[in-house]
C-alpha positions in Angstrom: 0.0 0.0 0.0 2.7 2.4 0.8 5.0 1.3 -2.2 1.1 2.3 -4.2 1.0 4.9 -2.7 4.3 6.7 -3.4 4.1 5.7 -7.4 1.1 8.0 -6.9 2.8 10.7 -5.3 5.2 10.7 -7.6 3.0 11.0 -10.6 0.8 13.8 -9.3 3.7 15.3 -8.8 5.8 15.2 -12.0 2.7 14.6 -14.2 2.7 17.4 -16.3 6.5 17.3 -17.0 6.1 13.4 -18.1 3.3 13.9 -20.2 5.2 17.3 -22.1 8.2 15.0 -22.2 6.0 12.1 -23.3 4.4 14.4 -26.4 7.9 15.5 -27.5 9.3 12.3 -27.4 5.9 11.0 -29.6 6.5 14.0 -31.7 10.0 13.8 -32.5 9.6 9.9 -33.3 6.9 11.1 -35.7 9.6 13.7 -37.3 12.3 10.5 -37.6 10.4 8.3 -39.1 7.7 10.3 -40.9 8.7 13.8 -41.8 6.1 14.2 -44.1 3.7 13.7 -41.4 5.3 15.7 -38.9 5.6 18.7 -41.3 1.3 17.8 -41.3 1.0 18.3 -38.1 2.5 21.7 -37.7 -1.0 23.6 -37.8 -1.8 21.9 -34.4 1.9 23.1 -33.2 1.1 26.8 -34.1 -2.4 26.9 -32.5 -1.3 25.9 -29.3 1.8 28.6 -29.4 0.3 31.3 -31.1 -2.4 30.8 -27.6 0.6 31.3 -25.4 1.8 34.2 -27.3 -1.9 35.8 -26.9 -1.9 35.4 -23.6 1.8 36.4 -23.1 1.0 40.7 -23.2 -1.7 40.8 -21.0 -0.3 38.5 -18.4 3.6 40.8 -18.4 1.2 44.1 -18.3 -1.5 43.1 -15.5 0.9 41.5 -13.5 3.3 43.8 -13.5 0.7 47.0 -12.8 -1.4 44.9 -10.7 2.2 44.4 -8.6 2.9 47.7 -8.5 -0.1 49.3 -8.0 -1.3 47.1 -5.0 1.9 47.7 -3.7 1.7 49.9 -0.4 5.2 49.6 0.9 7.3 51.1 -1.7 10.5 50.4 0.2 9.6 46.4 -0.2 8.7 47.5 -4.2 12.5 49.2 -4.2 14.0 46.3 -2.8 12.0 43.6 -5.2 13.9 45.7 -8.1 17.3 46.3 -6.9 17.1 42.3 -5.5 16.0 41.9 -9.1 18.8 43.6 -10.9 21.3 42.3 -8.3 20.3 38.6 -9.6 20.2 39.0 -13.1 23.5 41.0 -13.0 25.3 37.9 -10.9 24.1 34.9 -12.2 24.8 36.4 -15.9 28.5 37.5 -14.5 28.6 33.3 -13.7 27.3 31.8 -16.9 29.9 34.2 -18.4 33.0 33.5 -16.2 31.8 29.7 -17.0 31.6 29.5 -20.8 35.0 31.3 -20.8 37.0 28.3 -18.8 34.7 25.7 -21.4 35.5 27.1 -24.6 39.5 27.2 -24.0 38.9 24.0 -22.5 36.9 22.4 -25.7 37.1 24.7 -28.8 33.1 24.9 -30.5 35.2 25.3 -33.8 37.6 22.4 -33.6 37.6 19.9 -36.9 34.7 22.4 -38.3 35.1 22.7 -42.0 32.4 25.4 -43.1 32.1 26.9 -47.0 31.7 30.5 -46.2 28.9 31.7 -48.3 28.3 35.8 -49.2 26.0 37.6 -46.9 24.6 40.7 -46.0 24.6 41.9 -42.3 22.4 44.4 -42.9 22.4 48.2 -41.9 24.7 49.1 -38.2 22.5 50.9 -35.7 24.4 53.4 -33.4 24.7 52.5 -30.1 21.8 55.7 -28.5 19.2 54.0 -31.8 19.7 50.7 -29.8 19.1 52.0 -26.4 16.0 53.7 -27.7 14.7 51.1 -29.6 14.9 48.3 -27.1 13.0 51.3 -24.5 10.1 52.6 -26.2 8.2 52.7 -29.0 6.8 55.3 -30.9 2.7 54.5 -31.0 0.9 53.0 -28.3 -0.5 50.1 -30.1 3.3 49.0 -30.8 3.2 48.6 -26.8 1.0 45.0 -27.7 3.4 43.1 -29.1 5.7 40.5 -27.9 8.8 42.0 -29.8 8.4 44.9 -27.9 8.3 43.6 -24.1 11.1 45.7 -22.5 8.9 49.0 -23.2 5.7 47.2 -22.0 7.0 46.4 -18.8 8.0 50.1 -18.1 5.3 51.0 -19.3 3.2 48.7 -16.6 5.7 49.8 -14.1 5.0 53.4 -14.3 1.2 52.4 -14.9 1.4 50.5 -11.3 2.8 53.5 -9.5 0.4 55.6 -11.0 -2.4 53.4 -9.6 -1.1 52.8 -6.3 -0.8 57.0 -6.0 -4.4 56.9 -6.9 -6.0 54.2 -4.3 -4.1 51.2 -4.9 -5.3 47.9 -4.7 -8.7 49.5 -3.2 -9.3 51.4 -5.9 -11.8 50.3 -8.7 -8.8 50.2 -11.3 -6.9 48.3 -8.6 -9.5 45.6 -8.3 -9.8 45.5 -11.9 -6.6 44.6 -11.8 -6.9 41.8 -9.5 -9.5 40.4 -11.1 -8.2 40.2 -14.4 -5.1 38.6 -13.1 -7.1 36.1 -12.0 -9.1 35.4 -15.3 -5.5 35.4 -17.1 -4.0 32.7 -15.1 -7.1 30.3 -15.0 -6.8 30.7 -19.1 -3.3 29.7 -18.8 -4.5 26.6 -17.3 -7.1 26.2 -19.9 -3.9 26.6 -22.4 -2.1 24.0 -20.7 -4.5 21.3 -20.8 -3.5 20.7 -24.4 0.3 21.3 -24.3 1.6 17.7 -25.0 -0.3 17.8 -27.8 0.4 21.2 -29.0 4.6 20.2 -28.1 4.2 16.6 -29.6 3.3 18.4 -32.9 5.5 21.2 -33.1 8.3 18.9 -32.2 7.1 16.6 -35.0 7.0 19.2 -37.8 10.4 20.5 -36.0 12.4 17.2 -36.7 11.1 16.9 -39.7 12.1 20.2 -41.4 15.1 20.7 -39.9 16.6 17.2 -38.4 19.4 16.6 -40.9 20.9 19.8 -40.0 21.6 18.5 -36.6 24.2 16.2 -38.0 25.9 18.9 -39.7 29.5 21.2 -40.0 27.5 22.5 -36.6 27.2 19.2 -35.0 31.1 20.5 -33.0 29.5 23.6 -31.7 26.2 21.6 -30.4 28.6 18.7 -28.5 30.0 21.8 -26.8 27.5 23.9 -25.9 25.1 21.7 -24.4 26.6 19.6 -22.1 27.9 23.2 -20.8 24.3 23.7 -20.3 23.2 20.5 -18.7 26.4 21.6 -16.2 25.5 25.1 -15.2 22.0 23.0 -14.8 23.7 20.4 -12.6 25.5 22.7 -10.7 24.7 26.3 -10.2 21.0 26.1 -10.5 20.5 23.7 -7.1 23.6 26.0 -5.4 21.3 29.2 -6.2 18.0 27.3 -4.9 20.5 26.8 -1.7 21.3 30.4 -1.7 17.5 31.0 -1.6 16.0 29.0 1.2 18.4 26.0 1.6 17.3 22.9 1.2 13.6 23.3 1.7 14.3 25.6 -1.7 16.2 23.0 -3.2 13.4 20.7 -3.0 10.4 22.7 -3.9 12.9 23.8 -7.0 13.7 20.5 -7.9 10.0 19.3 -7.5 8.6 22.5 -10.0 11.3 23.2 -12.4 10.7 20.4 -14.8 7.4 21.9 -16.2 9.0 25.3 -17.2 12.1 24.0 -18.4 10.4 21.4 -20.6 7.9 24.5 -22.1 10.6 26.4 -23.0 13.0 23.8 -24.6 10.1 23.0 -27.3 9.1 26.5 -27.4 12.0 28.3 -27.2 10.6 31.0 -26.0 10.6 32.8 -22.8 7.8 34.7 -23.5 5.6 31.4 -23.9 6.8 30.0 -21.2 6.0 32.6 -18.3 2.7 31.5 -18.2 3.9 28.3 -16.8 7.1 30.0 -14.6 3.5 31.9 -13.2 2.2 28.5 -12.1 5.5 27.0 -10.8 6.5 30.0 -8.4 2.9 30.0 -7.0 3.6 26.5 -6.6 7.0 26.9 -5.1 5.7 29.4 -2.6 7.4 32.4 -4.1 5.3 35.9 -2.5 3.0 36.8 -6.0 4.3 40.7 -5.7 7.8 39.1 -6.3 7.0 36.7 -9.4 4.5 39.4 -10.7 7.9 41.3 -11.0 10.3 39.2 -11.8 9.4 36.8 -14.0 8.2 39.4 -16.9 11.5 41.6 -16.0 13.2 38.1 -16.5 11.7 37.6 -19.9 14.1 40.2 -21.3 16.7 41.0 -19.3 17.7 37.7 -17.3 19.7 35.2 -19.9 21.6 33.2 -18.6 21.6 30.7 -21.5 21.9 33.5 -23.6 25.1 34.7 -22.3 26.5 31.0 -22.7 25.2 30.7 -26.5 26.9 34.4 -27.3 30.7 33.7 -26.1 30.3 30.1 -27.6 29.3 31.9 -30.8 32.3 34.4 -31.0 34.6 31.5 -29.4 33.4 29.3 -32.5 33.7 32.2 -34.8 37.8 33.4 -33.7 38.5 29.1 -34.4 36.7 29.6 -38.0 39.0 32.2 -39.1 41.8 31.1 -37.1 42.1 34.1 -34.5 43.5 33.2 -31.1 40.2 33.5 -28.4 42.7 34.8 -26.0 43.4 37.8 -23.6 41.9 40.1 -21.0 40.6 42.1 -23.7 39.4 39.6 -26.1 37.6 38.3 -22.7 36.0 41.8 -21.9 34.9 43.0 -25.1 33.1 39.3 -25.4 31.0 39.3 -22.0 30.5 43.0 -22.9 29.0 42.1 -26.5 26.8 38.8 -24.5 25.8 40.9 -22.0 24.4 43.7 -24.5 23.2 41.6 -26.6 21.7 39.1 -24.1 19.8 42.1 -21.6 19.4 44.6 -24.0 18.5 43.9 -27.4 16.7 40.9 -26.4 13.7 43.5 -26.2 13.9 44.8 -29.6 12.3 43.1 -32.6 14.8 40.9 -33.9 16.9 40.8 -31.0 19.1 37.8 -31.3 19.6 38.8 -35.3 20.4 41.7 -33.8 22.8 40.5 -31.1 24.5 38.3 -34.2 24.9 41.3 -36.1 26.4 43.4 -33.1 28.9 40.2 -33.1 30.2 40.3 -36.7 30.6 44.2 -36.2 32.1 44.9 -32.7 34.8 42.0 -33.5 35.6 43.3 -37.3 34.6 39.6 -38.7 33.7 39.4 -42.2 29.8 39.6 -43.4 29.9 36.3 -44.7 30.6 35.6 -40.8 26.6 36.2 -40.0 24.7 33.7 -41.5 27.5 31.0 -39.9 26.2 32.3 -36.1 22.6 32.6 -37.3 22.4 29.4 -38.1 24.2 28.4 -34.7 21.5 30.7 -33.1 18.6 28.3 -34.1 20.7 25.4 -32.8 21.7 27.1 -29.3 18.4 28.3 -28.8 16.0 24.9 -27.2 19.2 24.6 -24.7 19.6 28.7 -24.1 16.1 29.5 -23.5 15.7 26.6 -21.6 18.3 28.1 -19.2 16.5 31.7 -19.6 13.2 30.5 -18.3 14.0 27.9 -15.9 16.5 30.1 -14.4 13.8 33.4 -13.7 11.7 30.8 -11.4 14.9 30.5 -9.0 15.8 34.2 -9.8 12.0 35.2 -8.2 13.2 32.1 -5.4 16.9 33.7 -4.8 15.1 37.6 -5.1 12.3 36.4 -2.5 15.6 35.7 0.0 17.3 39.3 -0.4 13.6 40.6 0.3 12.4 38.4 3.0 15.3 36.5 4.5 16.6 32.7 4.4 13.7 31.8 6.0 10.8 32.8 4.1 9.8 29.3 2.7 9.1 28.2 6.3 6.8 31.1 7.3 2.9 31.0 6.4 0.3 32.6 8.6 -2.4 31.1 10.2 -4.8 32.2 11.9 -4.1 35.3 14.7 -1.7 36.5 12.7 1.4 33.6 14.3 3.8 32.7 12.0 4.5 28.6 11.4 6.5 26.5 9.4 5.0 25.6 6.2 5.3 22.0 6.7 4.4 21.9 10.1 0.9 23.2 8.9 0.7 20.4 6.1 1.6 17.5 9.1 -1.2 19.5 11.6 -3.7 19.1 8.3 -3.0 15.5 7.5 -3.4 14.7 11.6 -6.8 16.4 11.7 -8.4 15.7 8.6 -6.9 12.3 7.0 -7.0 8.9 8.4 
């Protein structure tokens, strides 16, 4: 009975990560040996994405004013943001002090023999046409759009201040608010009823379009890069989960990361996975003011994977044309260009062709050099934004510690306003209520 009972336990817990595994793995096998079929199949791939990309710009702005605007104590509001900032800053500083030691250890470009073919890179932006378009936009229905997150969120941001000046969460915009984060979230669980189908098919069409290019000039590159990933996976993600509550953190982040992870390796988008990162920090315990926060702010600005993918990128492009990947400089100037092109431009439309552009030019490579890391682009980017979105849930868990202390997993209130250990309530529950 107890043996039953834990195989139980253990599906209700990792259910939904088993059955999004299960419909890729379906998927993919439909790709191999079918690719005609899978390439079918793509309509039903699309539908379920293009819902997670509907629902993507009214969850970042309602949760994000609703946040702020409920927000009474804007000292806690200051330290969510600078906790925020701190995170993003550190663990990028990691992943890029990382992929430095890995690529002079295992070269992405070694035994790599590529036909360079002519491209164009396309017209240089200066650096102030950058900066403003990855912050605004110039017409307020440009605001909706995905490709344009960075301004939306500051846009919610000053919108929540603005509220909370005018009522807060008690006044009837504030409760609008409130409710309509509600609606959004039980419609991403409507959404998510149907993602191993709508993964199983995308992953079917993706196999079958582009498969044989896995086995490629690239296939070097790919044998380095991601077992770096599943490595900073291994062993930075549980120390962070440590930083953030210790081991009852490390458990609750092993227990909920699967879900998010999985959603945004077949997506490959951050953006469409922050509905489920939503889900997983509520989950996890994470305070909703902090998620609400961090989670959309993450979306653009924390990448992690990104960072990796970039250095690997300009690593892989130095062994191509046989420049040494080596010096202080060479160092600086390529976390500088990762970082920019990671935080920054990953708000503007075209971002990451951007970032690849702002590669080729800062580093004087060829054009011809472009549609070389383009291509590796597509290839990094399961792994990368895997990393991306996996990594904001234990940024909200590692911010919720610089805002509430080590111990905030273990506090819940009960009634009378006492403070008691999370798990000590569950045991009290099961006592009273279960036989």
């Amino acid at each position: 009975m107890a043996t039953q009972t834990g195989k139980q336990s253990l599906w209700q817990q990792y259910k939904t990560p088993i059955l999004l595994l299960g419909g890729i793995a379906i998927g993919s096998l439909i790709g191999v040996i079918s690719p005609g079929l899978g390439q079918t199949l793509k309509p039903i791939g699309d539908i379920f994405l293009n819902l997670l990309f509907t629902i993507v710009v009214p969850l970042v702005f309602v949760s994000i004013a609703c946040a702020v605007g409920s927000m009474a104590n804007m000292n806690r509001l200051g330290k969510i943001l600078g906790g925020t900032v701190a995170v993003f800053l550190g663990t990028g500083a990691v992943a890029a002090a990382c992929v430095l030691v890995w690529v002079n250890l295992f070269s992405p470009s070694a035994g790599t023999n590529i036909q360079l073919a002519a491209a164009e890179v396309g017209e240089a932006q200066t650096a102030a046409q950058m900066i403003v378009g990855s912050l605004t936009v110039s017409d307020f229905p440009e605001l909706w759009s995905k490709s344009h997150m960075l301004p939306l969120i500051i846009f919610a941001i000053i919108m929540g201040f603005c509220v909370a000046s005018c009522g807060g969460e008690n006044s009837p915009v504030g409760k609008l608010l409130a409710n309509l984060n509600d609606i959004i979230m039980k419609f991403v669980g409507v959404i998510m009823t149907i993602a191993p189908l709508g993964l199983g098919a995308y992953f079917a069409n993706l196999i079958g379009e582009f498969g044989p290019q896995l086995l490629s000039d690239y296939g070097r590159s790919m044998v380095v890069y991601y077992p770096l990933c599943l490595l900073y996976v291994v062993i930075f993600f549980p120390l962070y989960a440590l930083f953030a509550g210790g081991k009852p953190a490390l458990n609750r982040m092993l227990k909920y990361i699967f879900t998010p992870a999985v959603t945004a390796f077949a997506t490959q988008s951050s953006a469409a996975t922050l509905p489920v990162n939503k889900e997983a920090c509520d989950a996890i315990g994470v305070p909703k003011d902090v998620s609400d926060l961090v989670l959309p702010m993450g979306c653009t600005m924390h990448m992690d994977g990104s960072v990796l993918s970039s250095i690997v990128k300009i690593a892989f492009l130095f062994g191509i044309f046989d420049m040494p990947f080596t010096g202080v400089g060479t160092y600086a100037m390529a976390i500088a260009v990762a970082i920019l092109s990671s935080f920054v431009l990953s708000g503007a439309p075209g971002g990451g062709l951007v970032g690849e552009m702002l590669i080729v030019s800062m580093f004087g490579f060829p054009a011809e050099a472009f549609p070389l890391i383009a291509t590796l682009g597509f290839l990094f980017d399961p792994a990368a934004t895997c990393l991306n979105a996996a990594g904001d849930t234990i940024a909200s868990m590692m911010v919720t510690r610089l805002v509430e202390g080590k111990n905030w997993l273990e506090k819940k209130t009960v009634p009378g306003g006492a403070k008691r250990p999370a798990y000590k309530s569950v045991i009290l529950l099961k006592r009273r209520y279960l036989p």
